[in-house]
SEVO-76520 format. One record per residue (C-alpha): residue in three letters; x, y, z. Coordinates in pm, whole numbers, plus 50000, padded with zeros to 5 digits. Layout:
ALAXYZ
...
//
This chain:
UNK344615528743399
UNK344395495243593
UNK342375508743866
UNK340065532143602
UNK336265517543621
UNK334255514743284
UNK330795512143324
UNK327895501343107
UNK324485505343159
UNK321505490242924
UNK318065506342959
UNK315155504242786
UNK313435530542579
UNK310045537942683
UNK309035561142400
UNK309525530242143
UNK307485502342344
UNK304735497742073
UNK301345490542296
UNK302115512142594
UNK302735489442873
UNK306575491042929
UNK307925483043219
UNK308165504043484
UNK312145501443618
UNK313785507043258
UNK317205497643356
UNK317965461243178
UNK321875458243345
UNK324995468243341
UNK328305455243308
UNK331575469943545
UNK334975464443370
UNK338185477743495
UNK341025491043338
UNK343425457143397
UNK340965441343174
UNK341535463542872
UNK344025449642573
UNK346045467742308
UNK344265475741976
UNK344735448441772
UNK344475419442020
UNK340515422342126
UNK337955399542121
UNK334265396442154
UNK333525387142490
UNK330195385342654
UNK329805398242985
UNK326705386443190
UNK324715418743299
UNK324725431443648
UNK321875439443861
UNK322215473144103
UNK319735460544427
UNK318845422944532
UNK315775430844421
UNK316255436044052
UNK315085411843798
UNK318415409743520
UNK319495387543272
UNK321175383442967
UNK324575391942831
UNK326435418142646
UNK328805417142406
UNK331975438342412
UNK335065448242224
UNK337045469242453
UNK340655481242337
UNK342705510442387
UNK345365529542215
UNK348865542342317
UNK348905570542064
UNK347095603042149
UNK344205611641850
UNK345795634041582
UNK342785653741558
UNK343575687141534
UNK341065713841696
UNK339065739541530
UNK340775772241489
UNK338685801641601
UNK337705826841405
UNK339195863541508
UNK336885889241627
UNK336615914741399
UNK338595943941410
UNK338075981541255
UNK339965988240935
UNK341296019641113
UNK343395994441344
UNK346845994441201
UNK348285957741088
UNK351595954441285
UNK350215948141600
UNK347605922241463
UNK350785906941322
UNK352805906141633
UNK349535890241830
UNK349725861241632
UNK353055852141723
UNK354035830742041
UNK353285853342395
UNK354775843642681
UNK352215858243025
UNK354025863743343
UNK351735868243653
UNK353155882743976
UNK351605879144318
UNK352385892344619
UNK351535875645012
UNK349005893545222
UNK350825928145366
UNK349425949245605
UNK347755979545397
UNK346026012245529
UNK342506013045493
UNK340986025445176
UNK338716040444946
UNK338226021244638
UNK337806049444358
UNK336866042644004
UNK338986022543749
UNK338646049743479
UNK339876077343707
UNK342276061843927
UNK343786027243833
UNK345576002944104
UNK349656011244126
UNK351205998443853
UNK355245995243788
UNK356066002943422
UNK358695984043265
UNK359546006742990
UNK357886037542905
UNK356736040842530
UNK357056065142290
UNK353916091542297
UNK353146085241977
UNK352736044741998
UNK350586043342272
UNK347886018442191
UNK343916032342296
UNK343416024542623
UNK340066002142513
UNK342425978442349
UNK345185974942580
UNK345885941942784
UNK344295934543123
UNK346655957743390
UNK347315926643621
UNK349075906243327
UNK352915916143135
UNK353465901342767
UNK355985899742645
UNK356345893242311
UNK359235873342120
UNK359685876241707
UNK362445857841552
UNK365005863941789
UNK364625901641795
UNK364355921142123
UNK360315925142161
UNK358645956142027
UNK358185983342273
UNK354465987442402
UNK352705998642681
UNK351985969042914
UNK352375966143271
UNK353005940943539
UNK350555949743866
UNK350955932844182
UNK348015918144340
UNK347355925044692
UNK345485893944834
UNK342635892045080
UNK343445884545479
UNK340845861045445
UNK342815834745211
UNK344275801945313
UNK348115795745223
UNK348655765245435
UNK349265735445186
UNK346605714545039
UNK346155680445001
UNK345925665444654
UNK342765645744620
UNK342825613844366
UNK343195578944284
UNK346925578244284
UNK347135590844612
UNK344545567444790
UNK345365536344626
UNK348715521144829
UNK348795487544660
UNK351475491144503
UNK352865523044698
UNK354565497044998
UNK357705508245136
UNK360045486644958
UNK362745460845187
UNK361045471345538
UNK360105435845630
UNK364355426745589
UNK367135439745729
UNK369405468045578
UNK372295456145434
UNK374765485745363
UNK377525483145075
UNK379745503244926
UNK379005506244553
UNK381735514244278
UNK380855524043890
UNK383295524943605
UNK382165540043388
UNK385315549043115
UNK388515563043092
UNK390355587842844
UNK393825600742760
UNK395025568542910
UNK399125561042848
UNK400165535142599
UNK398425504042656
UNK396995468842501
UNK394125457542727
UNK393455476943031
UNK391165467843309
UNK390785482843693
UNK391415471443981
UNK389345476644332
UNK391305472444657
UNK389385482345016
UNK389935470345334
UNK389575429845265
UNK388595430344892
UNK390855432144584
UNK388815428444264
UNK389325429743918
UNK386855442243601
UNK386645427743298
UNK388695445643021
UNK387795477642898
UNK385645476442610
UNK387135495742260
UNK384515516042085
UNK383995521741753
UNK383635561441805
UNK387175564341977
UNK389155528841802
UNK391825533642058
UNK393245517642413
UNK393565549542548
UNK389595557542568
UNK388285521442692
UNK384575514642845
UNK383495492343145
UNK380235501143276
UNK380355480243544
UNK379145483243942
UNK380725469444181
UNK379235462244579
UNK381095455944856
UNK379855444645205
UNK380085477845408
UNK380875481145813
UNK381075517645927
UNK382845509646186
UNK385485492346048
UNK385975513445737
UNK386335543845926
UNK389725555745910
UNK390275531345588
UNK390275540445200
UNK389015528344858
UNK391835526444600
UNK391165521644194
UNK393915519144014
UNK394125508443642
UNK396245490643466
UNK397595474543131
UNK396555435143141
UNK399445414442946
UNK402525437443068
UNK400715445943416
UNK401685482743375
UNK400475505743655
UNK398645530843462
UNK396925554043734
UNK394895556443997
UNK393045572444254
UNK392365571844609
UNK388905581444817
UNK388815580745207
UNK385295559045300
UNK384785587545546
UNK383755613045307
UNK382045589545065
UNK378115601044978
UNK375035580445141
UNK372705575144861
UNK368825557144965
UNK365805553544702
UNK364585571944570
UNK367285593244516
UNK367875599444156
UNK371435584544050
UNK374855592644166
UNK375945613643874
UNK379735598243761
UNK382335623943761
UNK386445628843597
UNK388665620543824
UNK392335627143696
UNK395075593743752
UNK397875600743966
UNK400585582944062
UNK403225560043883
UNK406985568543780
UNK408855598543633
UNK409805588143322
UNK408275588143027
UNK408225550342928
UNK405475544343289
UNK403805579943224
UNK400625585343383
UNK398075604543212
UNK394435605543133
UNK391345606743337
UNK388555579643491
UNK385055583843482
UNK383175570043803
UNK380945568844095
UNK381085564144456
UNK378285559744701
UNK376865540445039
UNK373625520744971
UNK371675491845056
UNK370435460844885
UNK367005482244807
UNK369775502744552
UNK368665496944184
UNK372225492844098
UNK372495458244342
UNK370685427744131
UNK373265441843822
UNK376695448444063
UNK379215423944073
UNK379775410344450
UNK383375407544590
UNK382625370044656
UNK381225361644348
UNK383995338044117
UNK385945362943852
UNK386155365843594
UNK384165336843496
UNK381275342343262
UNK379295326543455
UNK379015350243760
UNK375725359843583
UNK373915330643742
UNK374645340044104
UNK372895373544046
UNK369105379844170
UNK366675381343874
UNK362845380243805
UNK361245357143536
UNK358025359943385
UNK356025328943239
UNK354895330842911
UNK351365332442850
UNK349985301342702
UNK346845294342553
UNK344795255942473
UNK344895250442176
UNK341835225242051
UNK341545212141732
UNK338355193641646
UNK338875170641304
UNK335925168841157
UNK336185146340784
UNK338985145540545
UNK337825138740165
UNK339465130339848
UNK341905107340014
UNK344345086539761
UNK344035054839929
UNK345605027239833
UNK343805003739552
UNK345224971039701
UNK343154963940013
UNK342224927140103
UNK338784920740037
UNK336454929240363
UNK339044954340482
UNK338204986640575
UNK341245009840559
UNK342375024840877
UNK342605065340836
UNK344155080541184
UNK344675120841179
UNK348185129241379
UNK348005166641515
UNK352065177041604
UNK352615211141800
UNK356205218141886
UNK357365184842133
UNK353205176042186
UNK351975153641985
UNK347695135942009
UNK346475109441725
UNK343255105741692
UNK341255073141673
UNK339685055041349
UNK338065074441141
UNK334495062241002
UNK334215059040604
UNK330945072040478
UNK329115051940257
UNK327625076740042
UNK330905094239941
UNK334835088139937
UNK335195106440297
UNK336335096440676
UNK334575111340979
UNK336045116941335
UNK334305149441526
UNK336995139641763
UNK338505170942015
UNK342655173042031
UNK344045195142314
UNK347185210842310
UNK349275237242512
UNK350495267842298
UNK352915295242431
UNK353265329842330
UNK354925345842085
UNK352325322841841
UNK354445336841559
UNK357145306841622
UNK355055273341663
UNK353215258341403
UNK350805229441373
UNK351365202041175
UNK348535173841076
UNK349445142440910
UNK347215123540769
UNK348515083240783
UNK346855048540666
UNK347825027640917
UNK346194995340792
UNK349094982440722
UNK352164973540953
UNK354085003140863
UNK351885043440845
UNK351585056940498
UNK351495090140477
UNK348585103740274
UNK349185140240288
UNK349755167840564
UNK349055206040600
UNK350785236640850
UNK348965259341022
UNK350285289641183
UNK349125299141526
UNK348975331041464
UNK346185326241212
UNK343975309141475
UNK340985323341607
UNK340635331141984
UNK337715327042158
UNK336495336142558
UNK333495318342549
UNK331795285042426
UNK330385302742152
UNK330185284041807
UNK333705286941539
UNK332875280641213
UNK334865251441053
UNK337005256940774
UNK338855232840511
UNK342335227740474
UNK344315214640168
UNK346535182540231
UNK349775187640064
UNK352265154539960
UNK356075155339936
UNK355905172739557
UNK353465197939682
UNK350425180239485
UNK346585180639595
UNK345985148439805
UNK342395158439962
UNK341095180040231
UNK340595181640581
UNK338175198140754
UNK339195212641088
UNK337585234841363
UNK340685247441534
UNK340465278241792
UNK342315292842073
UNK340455287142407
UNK341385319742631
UNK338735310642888
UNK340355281743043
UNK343795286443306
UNK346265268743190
UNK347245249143461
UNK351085245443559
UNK350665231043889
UNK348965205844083
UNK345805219644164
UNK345695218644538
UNK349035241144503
UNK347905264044221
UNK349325300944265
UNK346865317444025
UNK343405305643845
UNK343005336443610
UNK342135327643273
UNK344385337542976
UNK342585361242810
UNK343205395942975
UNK339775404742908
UNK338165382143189
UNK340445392143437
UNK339035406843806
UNK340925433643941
UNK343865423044227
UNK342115423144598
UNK346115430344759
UNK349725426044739
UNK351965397044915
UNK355175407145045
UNK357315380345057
UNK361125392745236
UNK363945360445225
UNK366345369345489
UNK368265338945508
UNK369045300945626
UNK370375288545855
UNK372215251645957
UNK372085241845581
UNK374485209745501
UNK377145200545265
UNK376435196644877
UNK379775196844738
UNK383105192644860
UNK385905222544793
UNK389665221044826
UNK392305193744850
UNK391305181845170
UNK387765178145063
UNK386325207945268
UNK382195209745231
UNK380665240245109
UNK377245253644987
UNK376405279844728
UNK373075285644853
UNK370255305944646
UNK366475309744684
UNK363365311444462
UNK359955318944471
UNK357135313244281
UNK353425329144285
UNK351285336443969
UNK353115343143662
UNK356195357143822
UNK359395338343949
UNK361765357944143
UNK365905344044264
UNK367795360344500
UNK371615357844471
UNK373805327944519
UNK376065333644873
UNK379445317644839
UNK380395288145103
UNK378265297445385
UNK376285269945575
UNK374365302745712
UNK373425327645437
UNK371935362545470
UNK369535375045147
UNK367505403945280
UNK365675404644965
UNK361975409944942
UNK359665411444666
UNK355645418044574
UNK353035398144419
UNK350045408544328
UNK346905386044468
UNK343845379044256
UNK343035351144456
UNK343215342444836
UNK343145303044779
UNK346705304644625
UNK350045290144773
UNK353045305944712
UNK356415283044655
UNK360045290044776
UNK362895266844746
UNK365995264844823
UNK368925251744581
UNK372595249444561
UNK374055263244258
UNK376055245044068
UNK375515261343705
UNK377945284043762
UNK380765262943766
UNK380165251143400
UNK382445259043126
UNK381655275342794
UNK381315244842547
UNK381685221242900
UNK378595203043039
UNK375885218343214
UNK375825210743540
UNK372245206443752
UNK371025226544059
UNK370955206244339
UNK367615205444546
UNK368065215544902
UNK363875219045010
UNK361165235344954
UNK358015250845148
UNK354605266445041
UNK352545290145234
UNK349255296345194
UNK347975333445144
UNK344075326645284
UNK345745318545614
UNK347395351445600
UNK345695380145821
UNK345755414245652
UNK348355437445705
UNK350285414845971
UNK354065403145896
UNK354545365345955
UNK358745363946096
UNK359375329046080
UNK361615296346040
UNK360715273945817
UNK362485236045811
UNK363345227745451
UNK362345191945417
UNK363325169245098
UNK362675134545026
UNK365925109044923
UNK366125071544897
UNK366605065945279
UNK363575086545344
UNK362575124845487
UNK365815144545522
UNK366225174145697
UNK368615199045534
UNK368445234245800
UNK365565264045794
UNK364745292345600
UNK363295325145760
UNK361115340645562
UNK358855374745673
UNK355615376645472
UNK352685402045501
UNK349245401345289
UNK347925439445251
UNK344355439245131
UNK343055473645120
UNK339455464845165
UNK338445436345288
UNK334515435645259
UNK333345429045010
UNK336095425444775
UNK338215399444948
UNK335245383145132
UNK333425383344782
UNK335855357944657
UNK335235331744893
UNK332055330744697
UNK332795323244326
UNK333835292744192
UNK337295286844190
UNK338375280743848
UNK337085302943535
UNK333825298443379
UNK335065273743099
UNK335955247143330
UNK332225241643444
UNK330805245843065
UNK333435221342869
UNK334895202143175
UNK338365186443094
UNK338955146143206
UNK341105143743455
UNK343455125143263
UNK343355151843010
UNK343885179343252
UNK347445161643417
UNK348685151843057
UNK348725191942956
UNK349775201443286
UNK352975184143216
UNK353125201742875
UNK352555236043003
UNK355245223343269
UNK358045217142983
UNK356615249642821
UNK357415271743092
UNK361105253243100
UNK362215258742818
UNK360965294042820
UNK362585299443132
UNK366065281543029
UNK366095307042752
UNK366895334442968
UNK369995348343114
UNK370755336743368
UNK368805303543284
UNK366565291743572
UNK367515253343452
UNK364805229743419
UNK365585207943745
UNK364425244043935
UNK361385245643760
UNK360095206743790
UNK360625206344138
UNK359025239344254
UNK356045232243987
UNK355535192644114
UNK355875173343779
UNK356075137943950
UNK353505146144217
UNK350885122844079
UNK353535096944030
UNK352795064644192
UNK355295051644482
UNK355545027044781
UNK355845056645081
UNK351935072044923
UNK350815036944912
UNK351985028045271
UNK350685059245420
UNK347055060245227
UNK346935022245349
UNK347805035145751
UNK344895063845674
UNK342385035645505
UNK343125010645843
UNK342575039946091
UNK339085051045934
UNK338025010645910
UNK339675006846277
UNK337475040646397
UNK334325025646233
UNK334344992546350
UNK335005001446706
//
């Protein structure tokens, strides 16, 4: 559906034009939408779509306003039965009967055979060949006007019962010379549109491991806590302990469900075999196990459906019957690469076990949450209970504090009418609110602040989820709000235009690094011009962030992530190497060609924390951007990248990063070119500009936003990651941006004066 066109057309109607003289070209507009703009029912808007002209030539104006939504569940409207032809009362009623049960129609064809040449006689004398399947009785032969067509067999089912016995008959159809039977190519949409039909992982290399799934075990011997164990030709790994069900309540039938991937060499694991062996954890009792040879183990490459897991009966063990070995494991086997579905959930043979935290050196992909503006225009607040002991000549000071989750905006004085008890601001507070709305609320205090210390004259909640969302600068009509005090009394009103802006793009980055300038309601969306391809295949002569051992050997835990739109992708963390290997790739899709995309480079550290310990931070190790207008279609970009960061002693070199990156725009004119054209930000920007100021203060709020919504997941992506690859001190003052803007400033009065 996100490729589907909807489009509208306005005319106008001739035959109602009062005097006569309507125009000649009757078409007023029309409006293209596309399927990616369309929202759930339940979540549309009114939105107001300036009309389109068809030629240069046309003369069109105006808007048109839309509510577009759509609906998962298919209509439950039930078609109109039709009526049975009538029938002769000399028909008899069990076949009518039997006609109105479920028929199942077989048709059988047969290819073009060489035939002798014919005379075609008349049906009614001489019918084609026909092969009976079972001759009926003479005296329950229907008429021949009512019988079936001869080229189709029924067969007719009644409650389980072998079919009645009737006269129809299968014929086999003997095709024309003349027809085609090569195969034919299916015409559509799906077929022609290949942006997001890319060959996945063929801008890395192939990385082949040897994947391992437990799955369970039954009939296992007498045992506490049982777990398996892995051994190949330089791995030995353990999995966690089997998992006791409520169905089977019982050691001998535990549950894993884990995959394991090993690093794979065919060469070397030629004439060597994979043993899994289980055992009993606190008395390390051998339990079974069972042996493959690598030679004979199944290549598996997307998109191959699943290796199906399979019994496999434990052997091995002693004689008697205190070490018996019984029962059967449940697993799977197979060759893959890193493009395996199974790979971003396996657990690596280098990874640290069994610490729960292995889950933060796996790759994962975030999303960030959708947030909105929220702006609250206070208006007046009346029937305040001020306080009766003022000094004369003193006006009292009436301030209206707006709180949304860690944001917080006061507005300034308020006026005091002096035709009734009331305080006027008309003043605009901005704030940054992130789906699900259901879990934020706003909070407005109203305070006195005349003297030293606030008093609190009342306050009132609001739940986002209440608010009104708007695309457009259209007018929202105000509405008043009850101030409640501590016993839940009346304490005045406030009068408060509050809406959700979905026009504006919530900026999370600085703006000459911005990966995406789509607005937030879906509605106003343009459909994607191509898909990035960004494959991280490694780095290379990266230095020392911690030190390891005794002897204080240096190591690096080394993972990489990438940022572009909305989505946030993190390749797995490689264990002490100064030279890791990823071979990951992933797709973005591009709405924009004046977008950067972000990848840095950290050293993991997170993983080493301890339940209940201290969390540890991510180390930085550099970061790059790329931008995707400098990007020729469908060419792949294999390069090395340094990764630069900046410490106290100045710019520091810490290695390279190789990176392979390809833009594939299917259509380049217009589309693409077409951009270059509009105005960069939405439309909301240009009607109800934001201050500069402004725009940088919620920048940092949609910054912590997308933190915390990101340190909420599992694995976390901890807010050190996020800061750096989203610049929150980039418009922070310091001495190296003075120095060099004071070089540039000399060199330009230097060039000038010369």
């Amino acid at each position: 559906m996100d490729y589907d066109e909807l489009n509208i057309e306005v005319f106008n109607d001739k035959r109602y034009s009062g005097n006569g003289n309507a125009r000649r070209n009757h078409f007023l507009g029309r409006v293209k939408l596309y399927g990616s703009q369309f929202v759930k029912k339940g979540e549309e808007g009114l939105v107001y779509y300036t009309l389109e002209k068809k030629s240069v030539f046309n003369w069109i104006r105006g808007e048109l306003g839309l509510k577009i939504s759509y609906c998962d569940e298919p209509s439950e409207e039930q078609p109109q039965e039709q009526q049975p032809p009538p029938q002769s009362q000399e028909q008899p009623h069990a076949p009518e009967e039997v006609m109105k049960k479920p028929v199942f129609v077989v048709m059988e064809e047969h290819p073009t055979m060489p035939v002798h040449t014919h005379v075609q006689l008349p049906p009614r004398e001489h019918s084609p060949p026909f092969i009976r399947v079972q001759a009926p009785p003479p005296g329950n032969e229907p008429p021949q006007d009512n019988a079936p067509p001869p080229e189709l067999r029924r067969m007719q089912i009644a409650n389980g019962m072998p079919p009645p016995i009737t006269s129809d008959r299968m014929k086999f159809i003997r095709r024309s010379a003349s027809e085609n039977y090569s195969p034919k190519i299916i015409t559509g949409k799906a077929i022609g549109d290949t942006s997001e039909r890319i060959q996945a992982f063929d801008l890395v290399e192939p990385m082949q491991y040897l994947f391992v799934r437990i799955v369970k075990a039954r009939g296992l011997s007498q045992n506490e806590n049982p777990n398996v164990r892995i051994r190949t030709l330089s791995h030995l790994v353990r999995s966690m302990p089997g998992k006791i069900t409520p169905a089977t309540d019982s050691p001998a039938n535990p549950e894993w469900n884990q995959v394991f991937a090993f690093a794979y060499n065919k060469d070397a694991a030629a004439a060597s075999t994979l043993e899994i062996s289980v055992w009993d954890g606190p008395s390390e009792k051998f339990l079974g196990g069972v042996c493959f040879d690598l030679s004979d183990v199944p290549v598996r490459d997307p998109p191959d459906s699943p290796l199906a897991p399979q019994w496999y009966h434990l052997e091995g063990g002693a004689i008697d019957d205190q070490n018996r070995v019984s029962g059967d494991l449940q697993l799977s086997v197979w060759i893959g690469t890193q493009a395996d579905e199974a790979f971003p959930e396996s657990w690596s043979a280098d990874e640290p076990q069994p610490q729960p935290s292995v889950s933060y050196t796996r790759p994962k992909v975030y999303q960030s949450p959708k947030m909105w503006y929220l702006r609250v225009t206070v208006i007046e607040a009346q029937d305040l209970h001020i306080l009766p002991n003022l000094p004369p000549l003193t006006a009292p000071e009436i301030r209206v504090k707006a709180q949304l989750g860690f944001q917080s905006a006061r507005t300034r004085r308020g006026s005091m009418s002096h035709h009734a008890p009331a305080f006027h601001w008309n003043e605009d507070l901005l704030f940054v609110a992130g789906e699900p709305l259901d879990q934020d609320s706003l909070i407005l205090l109203v305070e006195d602040r005349t003297a030293r210390d606030p008093v609190l004259l009342g306050h009132t909640m609001i739940s986002l989820e209440s608010i009104e969302q708007r695309h457009d600068d259209r007018h929202v009509a105000s509405k008043w709000y009850n101030l409640n005090g501590g016993d839940g009394s009346y304490f005045g009103r406030l009068n408060l235009r509050i809406c959700l802006e979905g026009g504006y793009h919530v900026l999370d980055e600085p703006s000459q690094f911005c990966s995406d300038f789509r607005p937030t309601a879906k509605q106003l969306w343009k459909p994607s011009i191509g898909v990035l391809e960004l494959g991280i295949l490694g780095c290379r002569g990266l230095l020392p962030m911690k030190s390891t051992g005794s002897q204080g050997k240096g190591s690096t835990d080394s993972y990489c992530v990438a940022k572009y739109g909305k989505k946030w992708v993190r390749t797995r963390t490689v264990m002490d190497s100064f030279d890791p290997r990823w071979n990951e790739q992933y797709t973005w899709q591009v709405y924009d060609p004046c977008t950067v995309l972000t990848i840095g480079v950290f050293d993991n550290w997170r993983m080493f924390a301890v339940d209940g310990g201290d969390e540890k931070v991510d180390c930085r190790i550099g970061k790059i951007r790329i931008r995707v207008s400098t990007l020729e279609s469908n060419k792949v970009y294999m390069n090395s990248y340094p990764l630069m960061v900046l410490t106290r002693s100045g710019l520091k070199k810490m290695g390279e990063i190789e990176l392979a990156v390809r833009f594939v725009c299917p259509s380049l004119l217009p589309d693409t070119c077409g951009v270059y054209g509009q105005p960069m930000l939405p439309r909301m920007h240009y009607l109800r500009p934001l201050g500069v100021a402004q725009q940088e203060a919620l920048r940092i709020a949609a910054t912590k936003t997308v933190a915390m919504w990101l340190g909420r997941s599992e694995p976390a992506l901890g807010p050190e990651v996020v800061k750096f690859m989203l610049d929150v001190d980039s418009n922070t003052w310091s001495m190296r941006k003075s120095k060099a803007n004071w070089i540039r400033i000399v060199a330009v009065i230097g060039y000038l004066a010369s």
